[in-house]
PyMOL commands that place a pseudoatom at each C-alpha (Angstrom):
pseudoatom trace, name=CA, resn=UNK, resi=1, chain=A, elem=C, hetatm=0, pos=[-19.428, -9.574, 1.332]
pseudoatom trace, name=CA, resn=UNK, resi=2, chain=A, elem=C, hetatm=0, pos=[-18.304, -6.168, 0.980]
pseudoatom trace, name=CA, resn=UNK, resi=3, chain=A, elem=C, hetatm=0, pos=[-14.658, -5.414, -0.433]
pseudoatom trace, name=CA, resn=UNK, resi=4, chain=A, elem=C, hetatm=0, pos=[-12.175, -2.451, 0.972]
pseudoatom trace, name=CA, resn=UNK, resi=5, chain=A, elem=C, hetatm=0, pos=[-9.191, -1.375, -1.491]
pseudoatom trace, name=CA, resn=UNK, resi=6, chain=A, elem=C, hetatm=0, pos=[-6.760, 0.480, 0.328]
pseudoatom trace, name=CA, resn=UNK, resi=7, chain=A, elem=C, hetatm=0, pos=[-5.225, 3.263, -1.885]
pseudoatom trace, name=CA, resn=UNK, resi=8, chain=A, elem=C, hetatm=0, pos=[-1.836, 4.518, -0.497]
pseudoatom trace, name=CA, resn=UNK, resi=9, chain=A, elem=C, hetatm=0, pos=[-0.516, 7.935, -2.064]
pseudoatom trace, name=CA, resn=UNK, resi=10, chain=A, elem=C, hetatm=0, pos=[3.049, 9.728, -1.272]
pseudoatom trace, name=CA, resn=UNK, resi=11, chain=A, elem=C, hetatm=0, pos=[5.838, 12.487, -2.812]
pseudoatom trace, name=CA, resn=UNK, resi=12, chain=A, elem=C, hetatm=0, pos=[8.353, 9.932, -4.324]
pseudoatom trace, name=CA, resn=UNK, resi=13, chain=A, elem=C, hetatm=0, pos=[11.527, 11.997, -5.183]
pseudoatom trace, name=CA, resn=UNK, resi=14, chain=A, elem=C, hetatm=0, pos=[14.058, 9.689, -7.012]
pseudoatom trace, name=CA, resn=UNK, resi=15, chain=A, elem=C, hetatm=0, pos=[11.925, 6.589, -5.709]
pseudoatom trace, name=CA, resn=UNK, resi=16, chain=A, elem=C, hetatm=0, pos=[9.482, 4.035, -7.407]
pseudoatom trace, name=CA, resn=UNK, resi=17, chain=A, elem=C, hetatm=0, pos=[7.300, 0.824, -6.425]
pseudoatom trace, name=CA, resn=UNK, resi=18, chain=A, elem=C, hetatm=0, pos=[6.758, 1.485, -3.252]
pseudoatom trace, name=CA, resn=UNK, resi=19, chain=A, elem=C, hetatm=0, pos=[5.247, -1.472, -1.286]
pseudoatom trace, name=CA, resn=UNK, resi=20, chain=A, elem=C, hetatm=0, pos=[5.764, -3.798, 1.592]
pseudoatom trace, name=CA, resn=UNK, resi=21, chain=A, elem=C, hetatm=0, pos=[8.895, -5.750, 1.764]
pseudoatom trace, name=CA, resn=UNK, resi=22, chain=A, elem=C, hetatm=0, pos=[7.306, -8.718, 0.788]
pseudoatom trace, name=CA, resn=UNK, resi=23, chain=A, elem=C, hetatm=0, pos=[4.946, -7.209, -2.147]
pseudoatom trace, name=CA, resn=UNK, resi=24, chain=A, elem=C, hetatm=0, pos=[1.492, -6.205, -2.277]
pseudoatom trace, name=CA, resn=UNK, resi=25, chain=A, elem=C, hetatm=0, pos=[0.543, -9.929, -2.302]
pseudoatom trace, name=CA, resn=UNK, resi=26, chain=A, elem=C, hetatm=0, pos=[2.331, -10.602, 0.850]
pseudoatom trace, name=CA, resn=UNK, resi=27, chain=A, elem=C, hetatm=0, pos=[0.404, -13.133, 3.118]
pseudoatom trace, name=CA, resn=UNK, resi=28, chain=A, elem=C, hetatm=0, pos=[2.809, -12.197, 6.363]
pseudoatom trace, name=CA, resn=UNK, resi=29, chain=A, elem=C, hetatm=0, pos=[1.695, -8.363, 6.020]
pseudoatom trace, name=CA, resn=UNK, resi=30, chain=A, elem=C, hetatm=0, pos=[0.456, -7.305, 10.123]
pseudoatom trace, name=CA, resn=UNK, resi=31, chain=A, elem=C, hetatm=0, pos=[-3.278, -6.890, 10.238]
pseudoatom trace, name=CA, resn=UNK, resi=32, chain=A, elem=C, hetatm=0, pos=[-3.909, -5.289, 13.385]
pseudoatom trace, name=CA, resn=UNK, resi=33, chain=A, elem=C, hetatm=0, pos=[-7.797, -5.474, 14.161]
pseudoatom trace, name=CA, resn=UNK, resi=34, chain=A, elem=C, hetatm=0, pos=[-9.617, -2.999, 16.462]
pseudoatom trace, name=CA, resn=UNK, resi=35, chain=A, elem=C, hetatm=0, pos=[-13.024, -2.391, 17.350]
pseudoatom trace, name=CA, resn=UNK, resi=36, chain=A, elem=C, hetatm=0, pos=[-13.129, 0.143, 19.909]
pseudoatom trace, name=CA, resn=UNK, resi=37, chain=A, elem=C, hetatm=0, pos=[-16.380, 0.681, 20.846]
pseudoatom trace, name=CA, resn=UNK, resi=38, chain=A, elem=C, hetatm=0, pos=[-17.982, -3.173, 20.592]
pseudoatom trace, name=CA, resn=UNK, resi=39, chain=A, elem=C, hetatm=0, pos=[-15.239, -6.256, 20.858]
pseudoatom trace, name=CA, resn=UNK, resi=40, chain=A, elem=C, hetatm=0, pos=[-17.531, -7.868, 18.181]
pseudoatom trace, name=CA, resn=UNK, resi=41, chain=A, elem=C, hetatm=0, pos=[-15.480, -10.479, 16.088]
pseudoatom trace, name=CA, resn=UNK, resi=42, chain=A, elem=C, hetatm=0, pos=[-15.104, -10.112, 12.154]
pseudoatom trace, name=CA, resn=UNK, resi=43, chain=A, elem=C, hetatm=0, pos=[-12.357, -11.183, 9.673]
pseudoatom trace, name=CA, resn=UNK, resi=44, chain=A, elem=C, hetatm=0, pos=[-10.322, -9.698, 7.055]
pseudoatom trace, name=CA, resn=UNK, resi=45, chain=A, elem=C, hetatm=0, pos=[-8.602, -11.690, 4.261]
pseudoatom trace, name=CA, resn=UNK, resi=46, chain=A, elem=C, hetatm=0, pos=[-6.102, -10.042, 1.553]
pseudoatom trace, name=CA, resn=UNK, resi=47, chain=A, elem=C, hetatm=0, pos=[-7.353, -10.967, -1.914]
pseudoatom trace, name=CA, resn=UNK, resi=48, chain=A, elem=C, hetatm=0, pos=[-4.239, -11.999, -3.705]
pseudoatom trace, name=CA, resn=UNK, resi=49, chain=A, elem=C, hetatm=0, pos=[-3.442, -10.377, -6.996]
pseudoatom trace, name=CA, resn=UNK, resi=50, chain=A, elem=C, hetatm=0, pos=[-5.522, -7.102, -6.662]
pseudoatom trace, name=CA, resn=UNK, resi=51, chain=A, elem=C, hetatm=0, pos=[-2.509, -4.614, -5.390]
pseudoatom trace, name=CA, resn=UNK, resi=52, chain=A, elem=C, hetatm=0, pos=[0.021, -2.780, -7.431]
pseudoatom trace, name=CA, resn=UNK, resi=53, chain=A, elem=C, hetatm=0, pos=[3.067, -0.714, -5.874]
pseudoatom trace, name=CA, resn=UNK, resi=54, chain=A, elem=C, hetatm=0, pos=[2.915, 3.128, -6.180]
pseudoatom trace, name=CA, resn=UNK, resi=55, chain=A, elem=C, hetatm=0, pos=[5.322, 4.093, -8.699]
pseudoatom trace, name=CA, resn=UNK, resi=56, chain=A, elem=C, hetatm=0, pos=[6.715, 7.626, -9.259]
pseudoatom trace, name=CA, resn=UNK, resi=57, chain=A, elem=C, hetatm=0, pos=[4.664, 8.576, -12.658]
pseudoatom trace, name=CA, resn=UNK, resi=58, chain=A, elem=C, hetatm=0, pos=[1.745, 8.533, -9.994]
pseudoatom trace, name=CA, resn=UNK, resi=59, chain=A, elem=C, hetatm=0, pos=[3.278, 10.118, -7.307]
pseudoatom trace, name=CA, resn=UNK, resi=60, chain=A, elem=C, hetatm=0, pos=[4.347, 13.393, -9.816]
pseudoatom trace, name=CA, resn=UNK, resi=61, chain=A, elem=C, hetatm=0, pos=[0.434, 13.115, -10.706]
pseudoatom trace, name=CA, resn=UNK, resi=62, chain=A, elem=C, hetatm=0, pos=[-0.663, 13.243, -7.103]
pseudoatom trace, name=CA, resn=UNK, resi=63, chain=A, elem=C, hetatm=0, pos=[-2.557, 9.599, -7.871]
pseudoatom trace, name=CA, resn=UNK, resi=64, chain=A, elem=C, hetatm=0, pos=[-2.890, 7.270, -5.635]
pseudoatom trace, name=CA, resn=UNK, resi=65, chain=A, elem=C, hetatm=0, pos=[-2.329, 3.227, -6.194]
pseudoatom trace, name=CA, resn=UNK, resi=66, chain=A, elem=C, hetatm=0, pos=[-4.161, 0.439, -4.943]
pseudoatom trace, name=CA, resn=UNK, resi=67, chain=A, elem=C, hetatm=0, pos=[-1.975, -1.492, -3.071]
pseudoatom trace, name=CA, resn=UNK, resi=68, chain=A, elem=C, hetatm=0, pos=[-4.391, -4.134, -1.717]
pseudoatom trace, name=CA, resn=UNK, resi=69, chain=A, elem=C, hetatm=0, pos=[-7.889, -5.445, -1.764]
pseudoatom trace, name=CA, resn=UNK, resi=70, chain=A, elem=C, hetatm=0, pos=[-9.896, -6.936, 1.142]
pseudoatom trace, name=CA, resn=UNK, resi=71, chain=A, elem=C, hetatm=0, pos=[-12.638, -9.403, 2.305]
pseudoatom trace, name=CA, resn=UNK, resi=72, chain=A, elem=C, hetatm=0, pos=[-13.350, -7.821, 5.198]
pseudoatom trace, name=CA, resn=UNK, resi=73, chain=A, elem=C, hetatm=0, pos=[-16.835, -9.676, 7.353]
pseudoatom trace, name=CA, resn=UNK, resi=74, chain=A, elem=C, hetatm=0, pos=[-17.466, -7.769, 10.727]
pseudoatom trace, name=CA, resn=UNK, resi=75, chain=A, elem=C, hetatm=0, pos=[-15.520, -5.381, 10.215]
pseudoatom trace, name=CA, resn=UNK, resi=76, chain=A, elem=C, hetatm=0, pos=[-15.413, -1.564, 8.657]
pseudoatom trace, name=CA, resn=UNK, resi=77, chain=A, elem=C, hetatm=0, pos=[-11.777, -0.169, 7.872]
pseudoatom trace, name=CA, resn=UNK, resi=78, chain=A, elem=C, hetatm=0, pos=[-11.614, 3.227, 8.369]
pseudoatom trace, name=CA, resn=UNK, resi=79, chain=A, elem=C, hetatm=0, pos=[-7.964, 3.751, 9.211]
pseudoatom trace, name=CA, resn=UNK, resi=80, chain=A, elem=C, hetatm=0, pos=[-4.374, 2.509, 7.883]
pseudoatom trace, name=CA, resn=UNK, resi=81, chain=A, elem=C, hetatm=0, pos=[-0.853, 3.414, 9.922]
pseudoatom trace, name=CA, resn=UNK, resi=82, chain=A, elem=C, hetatm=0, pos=[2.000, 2.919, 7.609]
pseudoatom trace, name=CA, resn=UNK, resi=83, chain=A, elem=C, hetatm=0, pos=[5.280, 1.555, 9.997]
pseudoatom trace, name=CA, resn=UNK, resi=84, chain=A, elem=C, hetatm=0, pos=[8.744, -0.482, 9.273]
pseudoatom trace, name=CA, resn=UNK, resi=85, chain=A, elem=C, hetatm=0, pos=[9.008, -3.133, 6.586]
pseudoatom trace, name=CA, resn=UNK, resi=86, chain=A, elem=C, hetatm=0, pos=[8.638, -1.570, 3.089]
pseudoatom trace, name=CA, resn=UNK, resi=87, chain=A, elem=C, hetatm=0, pos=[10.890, -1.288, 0.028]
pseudoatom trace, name=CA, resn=UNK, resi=88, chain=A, elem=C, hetatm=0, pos=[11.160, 0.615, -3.431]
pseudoatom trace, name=CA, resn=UNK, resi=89, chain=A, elem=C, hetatm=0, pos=[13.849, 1.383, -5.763]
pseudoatom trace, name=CA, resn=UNK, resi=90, chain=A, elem=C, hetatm=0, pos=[15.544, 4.341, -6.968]
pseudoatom trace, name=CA, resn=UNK, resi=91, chain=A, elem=C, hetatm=0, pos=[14.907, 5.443, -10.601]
pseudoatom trace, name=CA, resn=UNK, resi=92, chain=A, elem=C, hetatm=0, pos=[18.302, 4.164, -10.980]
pseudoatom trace, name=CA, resn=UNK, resi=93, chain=A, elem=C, hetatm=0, pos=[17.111, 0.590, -9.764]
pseudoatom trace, name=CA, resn=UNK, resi=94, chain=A, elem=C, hetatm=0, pos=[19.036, 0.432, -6.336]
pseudoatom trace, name=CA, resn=UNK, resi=95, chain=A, elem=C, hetatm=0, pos=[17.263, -1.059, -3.567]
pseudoatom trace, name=CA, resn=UNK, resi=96, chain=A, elem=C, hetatm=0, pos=[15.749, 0.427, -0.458]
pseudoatom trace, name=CA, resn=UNK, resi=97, chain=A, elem=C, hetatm=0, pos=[14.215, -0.875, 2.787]
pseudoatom trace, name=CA, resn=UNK, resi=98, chain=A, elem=C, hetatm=0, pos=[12.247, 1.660, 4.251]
pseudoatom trace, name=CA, resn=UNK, resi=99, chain=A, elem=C, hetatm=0, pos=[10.613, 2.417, 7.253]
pseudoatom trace, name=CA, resn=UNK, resi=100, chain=A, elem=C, hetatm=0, pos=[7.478, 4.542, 7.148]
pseudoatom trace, name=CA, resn=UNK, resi=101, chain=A, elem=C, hetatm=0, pos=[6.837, 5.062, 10.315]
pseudoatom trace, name=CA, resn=UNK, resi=102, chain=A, elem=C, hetatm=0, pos=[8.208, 8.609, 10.535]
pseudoatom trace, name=CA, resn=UNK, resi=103, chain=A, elem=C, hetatm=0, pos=[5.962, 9.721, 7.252]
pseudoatom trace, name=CA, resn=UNK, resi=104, chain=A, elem=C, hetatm=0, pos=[9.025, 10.408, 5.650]
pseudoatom trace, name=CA, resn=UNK, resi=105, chain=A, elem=C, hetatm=0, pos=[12.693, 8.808, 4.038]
pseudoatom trace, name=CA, resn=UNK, resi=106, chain=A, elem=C, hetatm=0, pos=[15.504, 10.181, 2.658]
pseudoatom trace, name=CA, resn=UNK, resi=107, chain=A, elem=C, hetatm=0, pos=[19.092, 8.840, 2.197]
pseudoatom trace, name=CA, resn=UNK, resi=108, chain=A, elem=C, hetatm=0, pos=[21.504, 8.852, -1.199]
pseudoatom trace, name=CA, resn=UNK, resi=109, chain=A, elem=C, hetatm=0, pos=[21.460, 6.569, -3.892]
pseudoatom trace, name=CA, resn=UNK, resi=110, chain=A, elem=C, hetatm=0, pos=[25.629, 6.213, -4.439]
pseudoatom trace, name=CA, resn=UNK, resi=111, chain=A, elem=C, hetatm=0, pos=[24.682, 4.236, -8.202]
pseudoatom trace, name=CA, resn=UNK, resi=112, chain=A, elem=C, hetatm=0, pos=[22.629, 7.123, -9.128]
pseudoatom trace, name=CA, resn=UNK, resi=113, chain=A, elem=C, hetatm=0, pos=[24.187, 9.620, -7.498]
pseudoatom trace, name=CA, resn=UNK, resi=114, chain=A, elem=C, hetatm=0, pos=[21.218, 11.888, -6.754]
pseudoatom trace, name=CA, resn=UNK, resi=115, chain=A, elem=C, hetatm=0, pos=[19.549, 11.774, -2.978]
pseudoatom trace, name=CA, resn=UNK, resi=116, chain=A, elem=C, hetatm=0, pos=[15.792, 9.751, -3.146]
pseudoatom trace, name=CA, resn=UNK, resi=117, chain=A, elem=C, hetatm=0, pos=[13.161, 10.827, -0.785]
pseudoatom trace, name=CA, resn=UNK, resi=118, chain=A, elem=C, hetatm=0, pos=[9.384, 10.058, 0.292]
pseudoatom trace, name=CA, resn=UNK, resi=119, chain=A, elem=C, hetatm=0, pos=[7.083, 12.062, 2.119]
pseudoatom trace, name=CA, resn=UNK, resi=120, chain=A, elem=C, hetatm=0, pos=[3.454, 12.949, 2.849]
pseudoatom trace, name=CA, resn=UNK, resi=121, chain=A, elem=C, hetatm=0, pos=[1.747, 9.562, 2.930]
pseudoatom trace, name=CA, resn=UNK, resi=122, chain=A, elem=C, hetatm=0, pos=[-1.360, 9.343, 2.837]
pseudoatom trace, name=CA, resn=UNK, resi=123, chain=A, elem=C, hetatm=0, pos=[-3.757, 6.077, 2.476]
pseudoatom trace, name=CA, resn=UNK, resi=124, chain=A, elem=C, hetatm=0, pos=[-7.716, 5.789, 2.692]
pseudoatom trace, name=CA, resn=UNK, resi=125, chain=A, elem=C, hetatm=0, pos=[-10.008, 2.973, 2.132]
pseudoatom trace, name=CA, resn=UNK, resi=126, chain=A, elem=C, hetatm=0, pos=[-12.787, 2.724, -0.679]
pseudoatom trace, name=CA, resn=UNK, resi=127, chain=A, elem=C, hetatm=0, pos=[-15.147, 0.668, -0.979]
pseudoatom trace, name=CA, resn=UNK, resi=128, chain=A, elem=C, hetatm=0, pos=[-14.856, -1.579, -4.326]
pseudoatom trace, name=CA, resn=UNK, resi=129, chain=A, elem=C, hetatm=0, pos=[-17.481, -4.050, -6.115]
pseudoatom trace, name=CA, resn=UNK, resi=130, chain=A, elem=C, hetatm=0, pos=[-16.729, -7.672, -7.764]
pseudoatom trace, name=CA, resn=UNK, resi=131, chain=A, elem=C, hetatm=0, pos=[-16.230, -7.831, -11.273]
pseudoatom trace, name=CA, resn=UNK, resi=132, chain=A, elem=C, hetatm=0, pos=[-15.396, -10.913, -13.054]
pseudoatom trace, name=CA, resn=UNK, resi=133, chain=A, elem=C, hetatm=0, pos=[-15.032, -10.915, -17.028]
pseudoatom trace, name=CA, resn=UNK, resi=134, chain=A, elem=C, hetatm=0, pos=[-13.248, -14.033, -19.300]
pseudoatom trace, name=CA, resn=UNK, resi=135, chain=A, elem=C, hetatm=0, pos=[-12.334, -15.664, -16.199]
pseudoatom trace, name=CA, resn=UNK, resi=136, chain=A, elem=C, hetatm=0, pos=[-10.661, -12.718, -14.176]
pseudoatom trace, name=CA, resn=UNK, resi=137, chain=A, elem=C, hetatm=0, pos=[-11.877, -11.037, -11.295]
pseudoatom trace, name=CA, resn=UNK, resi=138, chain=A, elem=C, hetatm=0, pos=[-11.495, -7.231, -10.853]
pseudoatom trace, name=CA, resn=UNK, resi=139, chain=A, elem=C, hetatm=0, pos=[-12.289, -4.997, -8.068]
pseudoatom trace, name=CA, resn=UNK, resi=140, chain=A, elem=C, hetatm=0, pos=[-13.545, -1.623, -9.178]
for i in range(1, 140): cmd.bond("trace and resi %d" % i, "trace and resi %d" % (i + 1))
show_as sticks, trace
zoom trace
């Protein structure tokens, strides 16, 4: 078996925990599956547990987060489009649906009062071994 994380970096200005709308666990989160050159079949499974949003104390470090870990049989990811259906929250805690497929948000957070913005995304795939200690399993 051989594991993918997928590490997802971006400018947050005013913004935290960015993730998909439904988490980094989410089981509904499109897969879209491609294999240009062969057809040949392969599968990829989330691993539940493994992601963590990117938060702004990254973003002002230029880190990057991993946001989710995969099973993938068949199959080599080499590529990751953000699109619609993600969320964070303003420092100031205020909700925001966001759609990433422009590479960039900004609108004005009215409880703050101070404009939040996201830009230069950026997202790559590593390849991460199996690690499990006292019962818990890791991905490093």
């Amino acid at each position: 078996m051989v594991y993918y994380a997928l590490l997802v970096g971006a400018e947050l200005d005013g913004l935290t925990n960015l993730q998909p709308s439904g988490g980094c666990d989410d089981p509904s989160f499109p897969y879209y599956l491609k294999c240009k050159l062969c057809g040949r079949d392969g599968t990829i499974v989330m691993i539940p547990g493994q992601g963590t949003p990117l938060t702004i104390e990254q973003s002002q470090k230029e880190e990057k987060t991993c946001l989710m870990v995969f099973d993938c049989r068949g199959y080599e990811p080499v590529e990751f489009s953000f699109g619609a259906g993600w969320k964070a929250e303003s420092v100031h805690g205020t909700p925001f649906e966001i759609d990433c497929s422009e590479d960039e948000f900004s609108e004005y957070d009215e409880k703050g009062e101070c404009p939040v913005e996201l830009s230069k995304l950026q997202s790559t795939f590593k390849v991460v071994k199996k690690h499990e200690k006292g019962g818990k399993t890791r991905f490093v």
